[in-house]
Gaussian input, Z-matrix of N, CA and C with variables (Angstrom, degrees):
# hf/3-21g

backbone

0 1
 N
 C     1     B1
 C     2     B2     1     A1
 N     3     B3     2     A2     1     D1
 C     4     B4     3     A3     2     D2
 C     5     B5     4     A4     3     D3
 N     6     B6     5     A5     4     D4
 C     7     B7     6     A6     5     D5
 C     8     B8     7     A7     6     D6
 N     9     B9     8     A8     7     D7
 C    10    B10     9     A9     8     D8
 C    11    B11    10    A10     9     D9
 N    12    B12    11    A11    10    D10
 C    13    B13    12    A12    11    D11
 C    14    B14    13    A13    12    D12
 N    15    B15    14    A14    13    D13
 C    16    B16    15    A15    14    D14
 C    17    B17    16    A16    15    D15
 N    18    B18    17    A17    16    D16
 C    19    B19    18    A18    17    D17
 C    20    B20    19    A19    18    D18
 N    21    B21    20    A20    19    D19
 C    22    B22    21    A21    20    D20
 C    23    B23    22    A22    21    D21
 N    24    B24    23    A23    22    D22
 C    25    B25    24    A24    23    D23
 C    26    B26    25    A25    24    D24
 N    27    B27    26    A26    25    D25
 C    28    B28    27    A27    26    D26
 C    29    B29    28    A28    27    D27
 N    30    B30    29    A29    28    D28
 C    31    B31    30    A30    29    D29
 C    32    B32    31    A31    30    D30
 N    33    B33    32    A32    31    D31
 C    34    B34    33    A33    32    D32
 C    35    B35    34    A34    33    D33
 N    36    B36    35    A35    34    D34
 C    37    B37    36    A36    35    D35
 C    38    B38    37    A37    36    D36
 N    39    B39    38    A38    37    D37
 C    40    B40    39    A39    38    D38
 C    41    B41    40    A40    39    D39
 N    42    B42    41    A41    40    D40
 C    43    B43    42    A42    41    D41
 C    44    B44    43    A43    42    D42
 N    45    B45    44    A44    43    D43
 C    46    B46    45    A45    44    D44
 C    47    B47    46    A46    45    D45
 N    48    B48    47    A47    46    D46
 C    49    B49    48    A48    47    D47
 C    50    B50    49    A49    48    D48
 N    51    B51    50    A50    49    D49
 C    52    B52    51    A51    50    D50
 C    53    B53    52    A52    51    D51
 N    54    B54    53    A53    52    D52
 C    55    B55    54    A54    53    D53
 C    56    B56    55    A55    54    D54
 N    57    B57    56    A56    55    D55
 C    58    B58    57    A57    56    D56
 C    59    B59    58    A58    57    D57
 N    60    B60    59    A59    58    D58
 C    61    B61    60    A60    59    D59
 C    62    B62    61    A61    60    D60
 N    63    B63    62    A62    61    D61
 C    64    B64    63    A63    62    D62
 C    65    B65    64    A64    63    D63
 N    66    B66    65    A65    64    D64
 C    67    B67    66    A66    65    D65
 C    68    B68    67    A67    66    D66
 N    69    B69    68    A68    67    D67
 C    70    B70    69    A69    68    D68
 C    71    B71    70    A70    69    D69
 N    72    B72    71    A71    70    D70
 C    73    B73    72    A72    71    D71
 C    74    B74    73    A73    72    D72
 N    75    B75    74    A74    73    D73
 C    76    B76    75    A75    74    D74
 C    77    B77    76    A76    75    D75
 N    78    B78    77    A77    76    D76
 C    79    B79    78    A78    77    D77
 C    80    B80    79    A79    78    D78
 N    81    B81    80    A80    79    D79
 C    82    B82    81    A81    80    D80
 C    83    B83    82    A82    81    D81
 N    84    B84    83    A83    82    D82
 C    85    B85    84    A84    83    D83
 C    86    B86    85    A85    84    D84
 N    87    B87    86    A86    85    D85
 C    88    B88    87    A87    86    D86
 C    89    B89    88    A88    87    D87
 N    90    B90    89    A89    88    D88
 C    91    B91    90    A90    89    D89
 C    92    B92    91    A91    90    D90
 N    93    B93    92    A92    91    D91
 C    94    B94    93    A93    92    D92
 C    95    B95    94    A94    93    D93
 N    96    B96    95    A95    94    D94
 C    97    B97    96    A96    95    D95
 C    98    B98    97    A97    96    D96
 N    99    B99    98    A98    97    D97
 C   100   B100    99    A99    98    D98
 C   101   B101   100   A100    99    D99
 N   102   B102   101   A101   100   D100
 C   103   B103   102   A102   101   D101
 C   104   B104   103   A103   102   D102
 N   105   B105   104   A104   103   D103
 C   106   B106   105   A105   104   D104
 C   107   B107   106   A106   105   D105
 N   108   B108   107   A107   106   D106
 C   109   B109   108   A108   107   D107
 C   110   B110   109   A109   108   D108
 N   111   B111   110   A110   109   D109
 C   112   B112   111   A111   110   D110
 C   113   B113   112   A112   111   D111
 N   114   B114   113   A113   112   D112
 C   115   B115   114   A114   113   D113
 C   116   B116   115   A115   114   D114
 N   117   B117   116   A116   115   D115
 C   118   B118   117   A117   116   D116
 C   119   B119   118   A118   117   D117
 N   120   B120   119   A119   118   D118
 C   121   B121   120   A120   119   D119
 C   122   B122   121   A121   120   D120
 N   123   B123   122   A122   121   D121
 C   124   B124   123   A123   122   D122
 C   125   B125   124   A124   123   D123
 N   126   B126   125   A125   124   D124
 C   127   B127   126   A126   125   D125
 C   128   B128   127   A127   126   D126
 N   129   B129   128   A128   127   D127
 C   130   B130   129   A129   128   D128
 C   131   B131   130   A130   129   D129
 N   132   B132   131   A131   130   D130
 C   133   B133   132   A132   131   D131
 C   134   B134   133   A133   132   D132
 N   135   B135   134   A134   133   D133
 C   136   B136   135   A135   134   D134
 C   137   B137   136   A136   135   D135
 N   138   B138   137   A137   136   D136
 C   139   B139   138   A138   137   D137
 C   140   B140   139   A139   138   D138
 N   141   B141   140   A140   139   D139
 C   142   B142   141   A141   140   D140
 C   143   B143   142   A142   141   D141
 N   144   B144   143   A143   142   D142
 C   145   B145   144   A144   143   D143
 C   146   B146   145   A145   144   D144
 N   147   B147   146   A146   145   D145
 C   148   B148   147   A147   146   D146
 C   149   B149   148   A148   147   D147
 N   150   B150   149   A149   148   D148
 C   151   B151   150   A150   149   D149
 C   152   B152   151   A151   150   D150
 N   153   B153   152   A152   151   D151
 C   154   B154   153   A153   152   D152
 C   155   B155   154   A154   153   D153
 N   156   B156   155   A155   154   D154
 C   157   B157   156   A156   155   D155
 C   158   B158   157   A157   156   D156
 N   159   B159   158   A158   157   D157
 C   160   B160   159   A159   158   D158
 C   161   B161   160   A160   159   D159
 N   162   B162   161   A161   160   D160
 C   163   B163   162   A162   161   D161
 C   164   B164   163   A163   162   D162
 N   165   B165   164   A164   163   D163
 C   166   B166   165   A165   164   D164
 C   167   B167   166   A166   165   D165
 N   168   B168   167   A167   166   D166
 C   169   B169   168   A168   167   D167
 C   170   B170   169   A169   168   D168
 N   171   B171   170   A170   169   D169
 C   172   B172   171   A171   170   D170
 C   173   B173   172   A172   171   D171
 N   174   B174   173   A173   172   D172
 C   175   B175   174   A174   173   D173
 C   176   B176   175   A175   174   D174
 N   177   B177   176   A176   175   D175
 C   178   B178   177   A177   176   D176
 C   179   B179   178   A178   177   D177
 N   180   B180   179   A179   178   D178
 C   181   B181   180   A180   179   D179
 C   182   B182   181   A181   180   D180
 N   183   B183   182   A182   181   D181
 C   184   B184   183   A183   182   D182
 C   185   B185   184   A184   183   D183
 N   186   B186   185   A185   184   D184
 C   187   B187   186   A186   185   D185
 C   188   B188   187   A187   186   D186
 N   189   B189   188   A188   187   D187
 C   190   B190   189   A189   188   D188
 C   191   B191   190   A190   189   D189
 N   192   B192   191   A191   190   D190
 C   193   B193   192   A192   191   D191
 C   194   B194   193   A193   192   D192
 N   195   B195   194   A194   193   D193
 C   196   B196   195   A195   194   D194
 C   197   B197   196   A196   195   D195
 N   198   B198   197   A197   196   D196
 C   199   B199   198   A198   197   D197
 C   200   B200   199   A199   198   D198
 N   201   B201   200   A200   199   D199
 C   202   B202   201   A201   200   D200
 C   203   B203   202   A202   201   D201
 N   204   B204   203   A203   202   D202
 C   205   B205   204   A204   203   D203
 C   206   B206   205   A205   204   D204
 N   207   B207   206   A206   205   D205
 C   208   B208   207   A207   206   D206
 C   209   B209   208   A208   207   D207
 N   210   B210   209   A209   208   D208
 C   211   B211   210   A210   209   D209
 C   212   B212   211   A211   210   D210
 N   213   B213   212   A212   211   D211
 C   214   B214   213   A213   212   D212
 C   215   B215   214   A214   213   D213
 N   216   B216   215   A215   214   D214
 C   217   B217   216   A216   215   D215
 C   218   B218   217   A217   216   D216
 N   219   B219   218   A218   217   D217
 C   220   B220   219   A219   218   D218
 C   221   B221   220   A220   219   D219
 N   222   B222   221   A221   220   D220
 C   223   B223   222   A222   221   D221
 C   224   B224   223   A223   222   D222
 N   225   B225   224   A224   223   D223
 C   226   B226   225   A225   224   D224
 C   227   B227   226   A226   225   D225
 N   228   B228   227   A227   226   D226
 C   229   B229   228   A228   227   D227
 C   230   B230   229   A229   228   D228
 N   231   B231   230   A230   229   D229
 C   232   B232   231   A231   230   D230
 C   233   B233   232   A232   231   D231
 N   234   B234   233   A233   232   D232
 C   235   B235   234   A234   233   D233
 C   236   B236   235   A235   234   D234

   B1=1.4584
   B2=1.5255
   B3=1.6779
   B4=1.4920
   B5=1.8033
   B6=1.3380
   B7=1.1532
   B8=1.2435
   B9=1.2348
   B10=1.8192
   B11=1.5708
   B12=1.3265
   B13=1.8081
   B14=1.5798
   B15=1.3307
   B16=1.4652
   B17=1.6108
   B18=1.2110
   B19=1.2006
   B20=1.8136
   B21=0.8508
   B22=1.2775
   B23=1.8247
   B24=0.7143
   B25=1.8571
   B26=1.1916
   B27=1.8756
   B28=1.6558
   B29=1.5764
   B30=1.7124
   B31=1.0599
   B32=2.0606
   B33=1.2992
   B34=0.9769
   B35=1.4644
   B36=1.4779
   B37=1.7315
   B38=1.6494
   B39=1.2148
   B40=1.2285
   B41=2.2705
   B42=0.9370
   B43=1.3416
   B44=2.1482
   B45=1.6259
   B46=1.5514
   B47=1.5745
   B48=1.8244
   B49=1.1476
   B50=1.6624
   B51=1.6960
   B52=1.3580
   B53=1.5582
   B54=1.5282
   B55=1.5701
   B56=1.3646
   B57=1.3789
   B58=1.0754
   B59=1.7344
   B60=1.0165
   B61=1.3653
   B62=1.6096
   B63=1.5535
   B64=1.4633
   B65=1.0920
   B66=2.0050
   B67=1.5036
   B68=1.5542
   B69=1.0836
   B70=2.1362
   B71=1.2264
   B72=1.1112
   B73=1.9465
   B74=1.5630
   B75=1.7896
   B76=1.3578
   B77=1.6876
   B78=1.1082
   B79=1.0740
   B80=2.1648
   B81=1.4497
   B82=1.7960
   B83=1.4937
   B84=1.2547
   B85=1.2759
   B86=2.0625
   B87=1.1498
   B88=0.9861
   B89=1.9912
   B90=1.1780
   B91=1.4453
   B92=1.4600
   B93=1.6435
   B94=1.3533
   B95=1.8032
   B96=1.0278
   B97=1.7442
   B98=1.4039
   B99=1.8751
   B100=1.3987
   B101=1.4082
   B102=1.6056
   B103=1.8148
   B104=1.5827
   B105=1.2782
   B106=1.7527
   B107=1.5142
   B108=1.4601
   B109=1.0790
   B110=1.7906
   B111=0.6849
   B112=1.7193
   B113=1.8135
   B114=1.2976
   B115=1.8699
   B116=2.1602
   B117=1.0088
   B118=1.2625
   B119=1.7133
   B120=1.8021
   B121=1.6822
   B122=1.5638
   B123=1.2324
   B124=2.0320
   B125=1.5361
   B126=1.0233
   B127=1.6434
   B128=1.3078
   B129=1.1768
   B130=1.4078
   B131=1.7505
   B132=1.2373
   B133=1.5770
   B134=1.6014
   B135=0.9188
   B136=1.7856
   B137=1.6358
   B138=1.3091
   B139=1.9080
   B140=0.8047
   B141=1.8587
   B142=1.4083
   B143=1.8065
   B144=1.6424
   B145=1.5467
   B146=1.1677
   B147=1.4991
   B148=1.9702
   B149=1.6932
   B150=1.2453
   B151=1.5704
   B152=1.4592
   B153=1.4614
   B154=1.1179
   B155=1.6326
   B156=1.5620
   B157=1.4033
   B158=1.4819
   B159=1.5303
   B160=1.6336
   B161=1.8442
   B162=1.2384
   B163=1.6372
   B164=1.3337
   B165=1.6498
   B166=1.4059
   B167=1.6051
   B168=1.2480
   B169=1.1216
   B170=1.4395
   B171=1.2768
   B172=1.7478
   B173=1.6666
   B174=1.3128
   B175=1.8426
   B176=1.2967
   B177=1.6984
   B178=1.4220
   B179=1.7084
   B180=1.2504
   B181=1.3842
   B182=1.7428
   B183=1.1264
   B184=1.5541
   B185=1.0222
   B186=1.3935
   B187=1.7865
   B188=1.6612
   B189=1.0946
   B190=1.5880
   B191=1.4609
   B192=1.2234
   B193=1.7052
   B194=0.9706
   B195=1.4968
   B196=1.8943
   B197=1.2956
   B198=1.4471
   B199=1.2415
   B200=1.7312
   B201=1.2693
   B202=1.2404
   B203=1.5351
   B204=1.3638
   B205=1.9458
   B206=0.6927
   B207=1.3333
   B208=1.7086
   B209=1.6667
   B210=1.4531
   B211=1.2832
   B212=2.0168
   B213=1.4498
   B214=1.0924
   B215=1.8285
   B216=1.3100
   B217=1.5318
   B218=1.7025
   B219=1.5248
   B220=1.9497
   B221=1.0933
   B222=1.5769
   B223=1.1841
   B224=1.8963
   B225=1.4567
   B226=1.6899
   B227=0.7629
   B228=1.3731
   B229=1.5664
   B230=1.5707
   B231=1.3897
   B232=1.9590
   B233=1.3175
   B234=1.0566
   B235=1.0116
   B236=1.6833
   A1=108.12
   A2=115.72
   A3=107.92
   A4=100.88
   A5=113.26
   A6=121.34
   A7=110.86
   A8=113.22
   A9=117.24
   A10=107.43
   A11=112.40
   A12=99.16
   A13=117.02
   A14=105.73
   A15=121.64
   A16=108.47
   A17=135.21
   A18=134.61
   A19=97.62
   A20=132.02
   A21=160.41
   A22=142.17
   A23=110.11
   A24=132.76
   A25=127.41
   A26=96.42
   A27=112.13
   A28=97.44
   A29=87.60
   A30=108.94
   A31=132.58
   A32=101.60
   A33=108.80
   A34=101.42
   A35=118.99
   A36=109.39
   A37=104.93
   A38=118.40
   A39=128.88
   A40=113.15
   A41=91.95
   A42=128.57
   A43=91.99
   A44=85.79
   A45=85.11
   A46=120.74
   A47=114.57
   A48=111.90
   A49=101.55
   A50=85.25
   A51=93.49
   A52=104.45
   A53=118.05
   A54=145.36
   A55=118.70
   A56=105.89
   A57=109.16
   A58=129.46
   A59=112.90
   A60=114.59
   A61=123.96
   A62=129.04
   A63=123.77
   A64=130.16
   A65=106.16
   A66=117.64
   A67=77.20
   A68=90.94
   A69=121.79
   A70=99.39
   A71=141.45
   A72=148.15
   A73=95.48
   A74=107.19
   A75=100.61
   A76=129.76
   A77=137.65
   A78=131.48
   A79=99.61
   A80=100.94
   A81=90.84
   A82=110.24
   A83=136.04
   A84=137.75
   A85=95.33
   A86=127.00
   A87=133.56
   A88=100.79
   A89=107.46
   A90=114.55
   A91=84.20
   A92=122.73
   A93=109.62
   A94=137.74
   A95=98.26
   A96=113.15
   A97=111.99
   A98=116.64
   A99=108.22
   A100=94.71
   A101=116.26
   A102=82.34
   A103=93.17
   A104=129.07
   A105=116.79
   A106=125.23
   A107=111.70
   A108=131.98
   A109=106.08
   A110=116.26
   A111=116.85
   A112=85.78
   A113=102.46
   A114=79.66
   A115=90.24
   A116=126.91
   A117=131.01
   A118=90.46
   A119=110.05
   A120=117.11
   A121=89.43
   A122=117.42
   A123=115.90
   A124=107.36
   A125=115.76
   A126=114.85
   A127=123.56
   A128=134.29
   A129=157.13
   A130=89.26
   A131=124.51
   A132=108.83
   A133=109.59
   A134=130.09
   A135=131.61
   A136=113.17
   A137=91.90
   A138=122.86
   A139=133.45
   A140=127.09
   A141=140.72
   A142=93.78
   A143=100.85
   A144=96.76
   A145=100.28
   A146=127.75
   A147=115.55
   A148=75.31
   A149=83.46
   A150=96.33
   A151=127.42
   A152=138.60
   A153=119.68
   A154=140.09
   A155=95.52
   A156=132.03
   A157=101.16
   A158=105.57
   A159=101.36
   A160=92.29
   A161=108.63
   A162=123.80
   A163=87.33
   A164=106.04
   A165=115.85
   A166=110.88
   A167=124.65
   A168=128.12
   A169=118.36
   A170=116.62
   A171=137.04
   A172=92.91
   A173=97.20
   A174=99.84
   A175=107.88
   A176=117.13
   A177=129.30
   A178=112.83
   A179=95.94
   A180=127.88
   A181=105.58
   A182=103.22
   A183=96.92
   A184=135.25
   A185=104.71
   A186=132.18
   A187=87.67
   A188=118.11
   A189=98.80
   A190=120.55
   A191=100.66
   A192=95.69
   A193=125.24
   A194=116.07
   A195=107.28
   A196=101.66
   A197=126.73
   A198=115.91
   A199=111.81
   A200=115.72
   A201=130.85
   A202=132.29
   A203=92.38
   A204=109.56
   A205=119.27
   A206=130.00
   A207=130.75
   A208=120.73
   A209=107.03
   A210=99.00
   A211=104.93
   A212=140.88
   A213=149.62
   A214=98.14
   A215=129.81
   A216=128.45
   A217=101.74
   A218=89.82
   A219=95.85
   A220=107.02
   A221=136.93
   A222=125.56
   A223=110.95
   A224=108.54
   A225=107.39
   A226=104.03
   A227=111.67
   A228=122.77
   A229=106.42
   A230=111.16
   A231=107.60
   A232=118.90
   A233=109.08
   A234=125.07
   A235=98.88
   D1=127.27
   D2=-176.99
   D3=-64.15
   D4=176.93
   D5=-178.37
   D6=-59.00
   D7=-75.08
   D8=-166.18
   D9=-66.91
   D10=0.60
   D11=165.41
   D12=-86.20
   D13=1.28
   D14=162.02
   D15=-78.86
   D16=-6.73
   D17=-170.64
   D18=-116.32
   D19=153.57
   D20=161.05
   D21=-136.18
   D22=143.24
   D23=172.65
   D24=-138.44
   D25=104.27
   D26=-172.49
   D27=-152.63
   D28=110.88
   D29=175.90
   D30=-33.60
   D31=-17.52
   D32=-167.50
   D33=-106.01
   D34=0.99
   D35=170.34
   D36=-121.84
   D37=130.96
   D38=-177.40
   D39=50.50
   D40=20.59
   D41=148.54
   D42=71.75
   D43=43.27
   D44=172.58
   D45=118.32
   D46=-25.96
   D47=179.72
   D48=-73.21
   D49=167.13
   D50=-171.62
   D51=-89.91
   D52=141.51
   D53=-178.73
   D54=-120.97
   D55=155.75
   D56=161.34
   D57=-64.05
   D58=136.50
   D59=-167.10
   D60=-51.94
   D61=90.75
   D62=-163.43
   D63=118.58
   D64=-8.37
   D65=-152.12
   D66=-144.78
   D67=162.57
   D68=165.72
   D69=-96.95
   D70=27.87
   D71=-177.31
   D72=-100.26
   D73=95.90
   D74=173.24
   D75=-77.79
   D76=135.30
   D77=-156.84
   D78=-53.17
   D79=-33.89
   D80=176.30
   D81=-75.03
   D82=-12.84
   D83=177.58
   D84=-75.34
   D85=-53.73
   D86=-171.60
   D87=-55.68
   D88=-62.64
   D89=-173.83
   D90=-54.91
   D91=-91.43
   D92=-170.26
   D93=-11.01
   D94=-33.03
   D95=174.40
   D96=-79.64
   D97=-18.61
   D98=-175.82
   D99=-114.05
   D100=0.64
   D101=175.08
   D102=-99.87
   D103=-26.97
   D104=155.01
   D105=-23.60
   D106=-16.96
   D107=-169.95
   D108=73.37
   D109=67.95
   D110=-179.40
   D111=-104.49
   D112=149.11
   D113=169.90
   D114=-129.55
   D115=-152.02
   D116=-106.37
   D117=-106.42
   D118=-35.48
   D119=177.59
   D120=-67.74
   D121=-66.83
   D122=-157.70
   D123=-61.25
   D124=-2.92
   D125=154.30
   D126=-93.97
   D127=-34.88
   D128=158.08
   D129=-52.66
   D130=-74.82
   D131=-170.77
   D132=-71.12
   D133=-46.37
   D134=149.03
   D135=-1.93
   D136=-85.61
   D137=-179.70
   D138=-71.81
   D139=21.91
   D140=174.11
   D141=-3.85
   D142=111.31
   D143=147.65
   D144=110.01
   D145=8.25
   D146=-173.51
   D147=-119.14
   D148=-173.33
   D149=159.33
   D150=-157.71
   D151=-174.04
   D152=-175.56
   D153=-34.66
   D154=-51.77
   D155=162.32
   D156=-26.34
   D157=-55.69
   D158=-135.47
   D159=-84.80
   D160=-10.45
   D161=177.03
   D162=-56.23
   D163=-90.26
   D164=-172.22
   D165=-23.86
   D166=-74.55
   D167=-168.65
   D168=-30.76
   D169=-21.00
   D170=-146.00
   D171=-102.51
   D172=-43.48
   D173=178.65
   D174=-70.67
   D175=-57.28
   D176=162.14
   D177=-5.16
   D178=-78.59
   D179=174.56
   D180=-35.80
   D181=-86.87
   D182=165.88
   D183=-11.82
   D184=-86.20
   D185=175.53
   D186=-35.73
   D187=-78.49
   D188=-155.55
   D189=-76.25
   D190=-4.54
   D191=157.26
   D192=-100.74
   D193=10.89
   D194=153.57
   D195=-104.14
   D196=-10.25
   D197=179.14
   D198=-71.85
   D199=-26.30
   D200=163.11
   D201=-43.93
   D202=-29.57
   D203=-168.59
   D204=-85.60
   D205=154.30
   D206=159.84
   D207=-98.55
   D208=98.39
   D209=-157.98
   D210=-80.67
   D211=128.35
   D212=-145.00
   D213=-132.10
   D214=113.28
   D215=-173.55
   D216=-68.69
   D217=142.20
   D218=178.48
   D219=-67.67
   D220=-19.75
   D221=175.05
   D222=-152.69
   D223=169.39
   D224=169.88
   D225=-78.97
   D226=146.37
   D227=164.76
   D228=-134.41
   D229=125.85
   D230=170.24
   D231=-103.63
   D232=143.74
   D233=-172.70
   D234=-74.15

């Protein structure tokens, strides 16, 4: 299975964010646990039922949706 087909968006679970595929495990709940510093086993014992993959997939996910953005500053600043 490529990575991001482990990820999903259906409106009818967690009202649209994107999850892991099968689970209510939102891909920001997943990041959230790794910038807590959780690393990759204490999510795996956490998350009965994903698996490594579905970690990866979660960063995957990320990365290319900020790679997607146009990030615009809240305000000027001069130098």
């Amino acid at each position: 299975m490529q990575s991001l087909e482990r990820i999903e968006i259906n409106q009818a679970v967690l009202l649209g964010k994107p999850v892991i595929k099968g689970t209510r495990l939102s891909v920001q709940f997943i990041l959230g646990l790794m910038a807590s510093g959780a690393d990759f086993e204490e999510i795996l014992d956490e998350c009965k039922g994903i698996e490594k993959e579905d970690i990866l997939a979660c960063l995957k996910f990320a990365s290319e949706s900020l790679d997607n953005e146009l990030f615009m500053p809240l305000s000027l600043q001069t130098v």
